[in-house]
mmCIF file of the C-alpha atoms, coordinates in Angstrom:
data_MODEL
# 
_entry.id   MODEL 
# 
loop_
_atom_site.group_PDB 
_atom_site.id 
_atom_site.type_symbol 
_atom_site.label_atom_id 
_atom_site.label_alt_id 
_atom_site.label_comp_id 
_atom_site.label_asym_id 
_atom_site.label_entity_id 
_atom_site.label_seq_id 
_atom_site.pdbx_PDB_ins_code 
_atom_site.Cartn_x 
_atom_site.Cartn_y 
_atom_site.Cartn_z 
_atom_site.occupancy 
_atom_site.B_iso_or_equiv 
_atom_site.pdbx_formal_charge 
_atom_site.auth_seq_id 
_atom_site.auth_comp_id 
_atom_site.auth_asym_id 
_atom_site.auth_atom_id 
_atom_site.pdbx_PDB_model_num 
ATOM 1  C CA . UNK A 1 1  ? 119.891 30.794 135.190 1.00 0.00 ? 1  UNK A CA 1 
ATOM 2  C CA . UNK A 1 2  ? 116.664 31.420 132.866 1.00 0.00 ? 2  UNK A CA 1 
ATOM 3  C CA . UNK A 1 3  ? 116.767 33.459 129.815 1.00 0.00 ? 3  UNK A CA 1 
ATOM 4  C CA . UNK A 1 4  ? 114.435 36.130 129.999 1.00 0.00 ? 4  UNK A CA 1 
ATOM 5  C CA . UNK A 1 5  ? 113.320 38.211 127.330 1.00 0.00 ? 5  UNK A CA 1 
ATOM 6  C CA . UNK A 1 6  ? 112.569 42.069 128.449 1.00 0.00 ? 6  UNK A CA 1 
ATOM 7  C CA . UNK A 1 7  ? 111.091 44.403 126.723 1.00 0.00 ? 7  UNK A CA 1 
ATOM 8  C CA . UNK A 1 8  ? 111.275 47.488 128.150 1.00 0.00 ? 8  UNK A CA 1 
ATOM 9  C CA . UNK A 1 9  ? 112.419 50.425 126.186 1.00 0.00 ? 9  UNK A CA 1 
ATOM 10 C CA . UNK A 1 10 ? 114.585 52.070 128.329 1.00 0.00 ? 10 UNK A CA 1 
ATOM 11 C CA . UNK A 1 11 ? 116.570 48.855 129.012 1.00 0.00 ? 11 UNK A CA 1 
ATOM 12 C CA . UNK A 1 12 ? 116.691 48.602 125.466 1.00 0.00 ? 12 UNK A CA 1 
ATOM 13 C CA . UNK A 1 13 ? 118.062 52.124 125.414 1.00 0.00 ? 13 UNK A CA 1 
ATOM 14 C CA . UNK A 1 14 ? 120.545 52.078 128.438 1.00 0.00 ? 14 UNK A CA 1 
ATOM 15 C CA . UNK A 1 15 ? 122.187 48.923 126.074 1.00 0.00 ? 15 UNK A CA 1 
ATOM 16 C CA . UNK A 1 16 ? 122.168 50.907 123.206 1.00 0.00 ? 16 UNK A CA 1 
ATOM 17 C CA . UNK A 1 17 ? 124.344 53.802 124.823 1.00 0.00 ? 17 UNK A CA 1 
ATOM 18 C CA . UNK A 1 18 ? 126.627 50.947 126.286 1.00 0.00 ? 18 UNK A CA 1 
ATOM 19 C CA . UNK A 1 19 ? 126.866 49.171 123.073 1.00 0.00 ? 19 UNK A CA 1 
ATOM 20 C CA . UNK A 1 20 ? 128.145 52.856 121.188 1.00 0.00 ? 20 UNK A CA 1 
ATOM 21 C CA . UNK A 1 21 ? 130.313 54.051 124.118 1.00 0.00 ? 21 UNK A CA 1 
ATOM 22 C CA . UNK A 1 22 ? 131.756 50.313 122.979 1.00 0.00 ? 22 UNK A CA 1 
ATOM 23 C CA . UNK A 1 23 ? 132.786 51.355 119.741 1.00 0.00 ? 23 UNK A CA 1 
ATOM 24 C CA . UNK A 1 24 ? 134.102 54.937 120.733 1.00 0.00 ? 24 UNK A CA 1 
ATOM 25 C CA . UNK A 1 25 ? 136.447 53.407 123.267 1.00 0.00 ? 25 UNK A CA 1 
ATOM 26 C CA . UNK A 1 26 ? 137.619 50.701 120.538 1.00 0.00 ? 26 UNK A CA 1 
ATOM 27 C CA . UNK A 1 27 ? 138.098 53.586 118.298 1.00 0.00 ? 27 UNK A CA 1 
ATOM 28 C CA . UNK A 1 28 ? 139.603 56.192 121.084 1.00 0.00 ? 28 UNK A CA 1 
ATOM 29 C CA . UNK A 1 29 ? 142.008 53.389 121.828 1.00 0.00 ? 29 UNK A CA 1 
ATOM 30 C CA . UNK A 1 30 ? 142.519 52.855 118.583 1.00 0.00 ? 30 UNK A CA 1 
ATOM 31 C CA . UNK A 1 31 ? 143.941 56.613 117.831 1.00 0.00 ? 31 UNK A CA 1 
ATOM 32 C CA . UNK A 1 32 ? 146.113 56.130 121.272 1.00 0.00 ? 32 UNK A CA 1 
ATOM 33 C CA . UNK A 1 33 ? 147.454 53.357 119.746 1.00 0.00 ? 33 UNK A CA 1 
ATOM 34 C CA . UNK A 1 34 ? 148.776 55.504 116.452 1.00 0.00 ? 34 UNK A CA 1 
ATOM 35 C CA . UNK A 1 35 ? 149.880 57.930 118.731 1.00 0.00 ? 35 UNK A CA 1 
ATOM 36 C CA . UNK A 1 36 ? 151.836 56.310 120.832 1.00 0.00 ? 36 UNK A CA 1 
ATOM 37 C CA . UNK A 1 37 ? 153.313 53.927 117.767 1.00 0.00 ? 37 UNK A CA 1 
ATOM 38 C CA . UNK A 1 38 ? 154.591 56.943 116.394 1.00 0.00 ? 38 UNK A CA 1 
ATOM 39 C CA . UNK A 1 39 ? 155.932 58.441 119.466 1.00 0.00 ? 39 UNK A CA 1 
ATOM 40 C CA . UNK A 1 40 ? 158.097 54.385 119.523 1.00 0.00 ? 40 UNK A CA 1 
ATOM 41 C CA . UNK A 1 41 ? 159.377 54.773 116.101 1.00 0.00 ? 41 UNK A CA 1 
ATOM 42 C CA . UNK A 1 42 ? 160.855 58.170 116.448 1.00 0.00 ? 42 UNK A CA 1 
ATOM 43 C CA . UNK A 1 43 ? 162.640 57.493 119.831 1.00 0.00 ? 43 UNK A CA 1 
ATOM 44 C CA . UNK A 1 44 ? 163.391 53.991 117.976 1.00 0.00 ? 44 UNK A CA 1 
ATOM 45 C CA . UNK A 1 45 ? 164.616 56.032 114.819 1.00 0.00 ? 45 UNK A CA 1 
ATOM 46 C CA . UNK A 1 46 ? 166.626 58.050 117.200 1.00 0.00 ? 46 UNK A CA 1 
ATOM 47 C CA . UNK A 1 47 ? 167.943 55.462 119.712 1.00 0.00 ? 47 UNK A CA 1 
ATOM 48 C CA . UNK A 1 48 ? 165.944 57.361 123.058 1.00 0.00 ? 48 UNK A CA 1 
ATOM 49 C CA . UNK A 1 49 ? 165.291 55.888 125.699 1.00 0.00 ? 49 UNK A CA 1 
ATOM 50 C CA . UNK A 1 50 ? 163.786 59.014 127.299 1.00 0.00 ? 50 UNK A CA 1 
ATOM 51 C CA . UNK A 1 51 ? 162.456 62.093 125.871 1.00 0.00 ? 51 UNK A CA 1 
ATOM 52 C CA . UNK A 1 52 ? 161.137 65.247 127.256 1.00 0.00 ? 52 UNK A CA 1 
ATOM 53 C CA . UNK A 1 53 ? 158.112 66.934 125.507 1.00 0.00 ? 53 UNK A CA 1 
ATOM 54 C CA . UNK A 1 54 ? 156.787 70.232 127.384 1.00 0.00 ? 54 UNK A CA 1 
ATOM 55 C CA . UNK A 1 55 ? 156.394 69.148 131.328 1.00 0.00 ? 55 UNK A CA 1 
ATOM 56 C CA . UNK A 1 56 ? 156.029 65.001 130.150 1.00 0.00 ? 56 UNK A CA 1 
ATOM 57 C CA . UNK A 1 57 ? 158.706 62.932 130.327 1.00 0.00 ? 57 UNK A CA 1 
ATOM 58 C CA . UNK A 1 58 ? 158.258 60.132 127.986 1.00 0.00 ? 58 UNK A CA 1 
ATOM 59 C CA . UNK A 1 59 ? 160.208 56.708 128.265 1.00 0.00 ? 59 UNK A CA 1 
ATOM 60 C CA . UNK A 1 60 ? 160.712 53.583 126.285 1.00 0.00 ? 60 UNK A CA 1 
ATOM 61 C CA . UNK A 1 61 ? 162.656 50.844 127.842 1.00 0.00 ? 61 UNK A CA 1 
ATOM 62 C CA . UNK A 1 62 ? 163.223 47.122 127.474 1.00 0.00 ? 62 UNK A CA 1 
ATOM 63 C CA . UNK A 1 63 ? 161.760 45.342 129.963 1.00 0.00 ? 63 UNK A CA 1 
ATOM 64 C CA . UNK A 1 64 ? 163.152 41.465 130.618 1.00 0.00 ? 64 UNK A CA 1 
ATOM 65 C CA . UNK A 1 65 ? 160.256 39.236 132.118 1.00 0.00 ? 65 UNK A CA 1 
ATOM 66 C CA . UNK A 1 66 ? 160.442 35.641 133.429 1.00 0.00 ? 66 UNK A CA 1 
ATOM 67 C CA . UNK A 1 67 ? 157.266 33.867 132.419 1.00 0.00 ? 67 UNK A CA 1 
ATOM 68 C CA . UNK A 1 68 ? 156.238 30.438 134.380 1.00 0.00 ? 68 UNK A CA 1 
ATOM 69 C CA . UNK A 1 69 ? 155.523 28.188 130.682 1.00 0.00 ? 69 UNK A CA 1 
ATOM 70 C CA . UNK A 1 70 ? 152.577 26.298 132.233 1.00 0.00 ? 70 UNK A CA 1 
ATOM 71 C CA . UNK A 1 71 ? 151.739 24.293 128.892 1.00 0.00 ? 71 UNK A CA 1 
ATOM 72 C CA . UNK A 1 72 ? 155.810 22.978 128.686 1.00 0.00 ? 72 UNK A CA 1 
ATOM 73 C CA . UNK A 1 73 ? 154.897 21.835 133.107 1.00 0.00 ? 73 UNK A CA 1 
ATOM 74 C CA . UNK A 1 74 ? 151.486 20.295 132.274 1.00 0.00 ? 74 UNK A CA 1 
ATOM 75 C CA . UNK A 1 75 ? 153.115 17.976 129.321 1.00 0.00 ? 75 UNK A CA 1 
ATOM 76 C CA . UNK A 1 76 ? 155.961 16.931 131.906 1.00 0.00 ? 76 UNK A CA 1 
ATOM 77 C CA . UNK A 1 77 ? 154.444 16.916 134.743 1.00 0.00 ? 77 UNK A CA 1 
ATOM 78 C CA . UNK A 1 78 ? 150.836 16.610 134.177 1.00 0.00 ? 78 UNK A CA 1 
ATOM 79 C CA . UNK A 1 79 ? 149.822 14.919 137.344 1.00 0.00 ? 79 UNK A CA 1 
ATOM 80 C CA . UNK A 1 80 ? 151.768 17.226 139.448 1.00 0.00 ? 80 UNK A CA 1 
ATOM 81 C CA . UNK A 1 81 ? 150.193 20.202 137.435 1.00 0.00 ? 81 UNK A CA 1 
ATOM 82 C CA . UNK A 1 82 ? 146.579 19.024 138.079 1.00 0.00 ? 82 UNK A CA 1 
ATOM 83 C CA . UNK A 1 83 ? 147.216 18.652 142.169 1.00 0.00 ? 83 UNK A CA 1 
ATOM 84 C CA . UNK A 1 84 ? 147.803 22.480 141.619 1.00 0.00 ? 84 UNK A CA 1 
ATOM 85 C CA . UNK A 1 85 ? 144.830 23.533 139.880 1.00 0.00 ? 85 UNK A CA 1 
ATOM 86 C CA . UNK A 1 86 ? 142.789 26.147 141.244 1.00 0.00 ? 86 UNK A CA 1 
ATOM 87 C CA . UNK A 1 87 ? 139.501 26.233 140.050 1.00 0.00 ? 87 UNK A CA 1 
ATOM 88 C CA . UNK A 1 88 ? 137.520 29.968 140.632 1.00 0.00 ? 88 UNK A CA 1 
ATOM 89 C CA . UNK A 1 89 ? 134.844 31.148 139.721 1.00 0.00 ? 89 UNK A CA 1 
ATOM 90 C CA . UNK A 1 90 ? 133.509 34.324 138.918 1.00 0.00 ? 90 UNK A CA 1 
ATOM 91 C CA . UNK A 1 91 ? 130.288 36.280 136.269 1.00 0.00 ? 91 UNK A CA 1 
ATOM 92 C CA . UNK A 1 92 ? 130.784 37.695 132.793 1.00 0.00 ? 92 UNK A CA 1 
ATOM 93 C CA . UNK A 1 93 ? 128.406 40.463 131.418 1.00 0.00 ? 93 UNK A CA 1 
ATOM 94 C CA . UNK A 1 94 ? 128.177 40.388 127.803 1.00 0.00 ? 94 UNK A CA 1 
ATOM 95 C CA . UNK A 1 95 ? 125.729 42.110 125.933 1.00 0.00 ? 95 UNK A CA 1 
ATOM 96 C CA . UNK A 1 96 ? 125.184 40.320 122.512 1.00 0.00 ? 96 UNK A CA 1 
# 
């Protein structure tokens, strides 16, 4: 694809109002984040698993996961790991 320089104003201005509703999600999610840490360390502190504020029910459990280690399979059995490699592909938008 060619690069293509525009320079129409309100494209410049549509990416301008992206590029700051960027940095008030990353700071939004930022304060969620603080909240919800502290929320953790006082069931943590407390040893809750569930805890009931107003109408919201709020629980923190341990969850136990199995994870598939595909670097461990593709150093002992690289040739079986490339005959199943799916290749996809798919468009990024990034505004730079």
């Amino acid at each position: 694809m060619a690069k293509v320089i525009v320079t129409n104003l309100n494209l410049e201005e549509e990416v301008k109002i992206i590029k700051t509703w960027e940095e008030k999600i990353a700071e939004l999610s930022q304060m969620k984040e603080e909240k919800v840490n502290q929320i953790k360390e006082l069931m943590e502190k407390e040893q809750l698993s569930e805890l009931q504020a107003g109408t919201f029910t709020i629980r923190l459990s341990e969850v136990v996961r199995n994870n598939f280690n595909t670097s461990a399979f593709k150093k002992k059995y690289l040739e079986l790991y490339n005959a199943f490699i799916k290749q996809s592909t798919y468009k990024k938008f990034s505004i730079v």
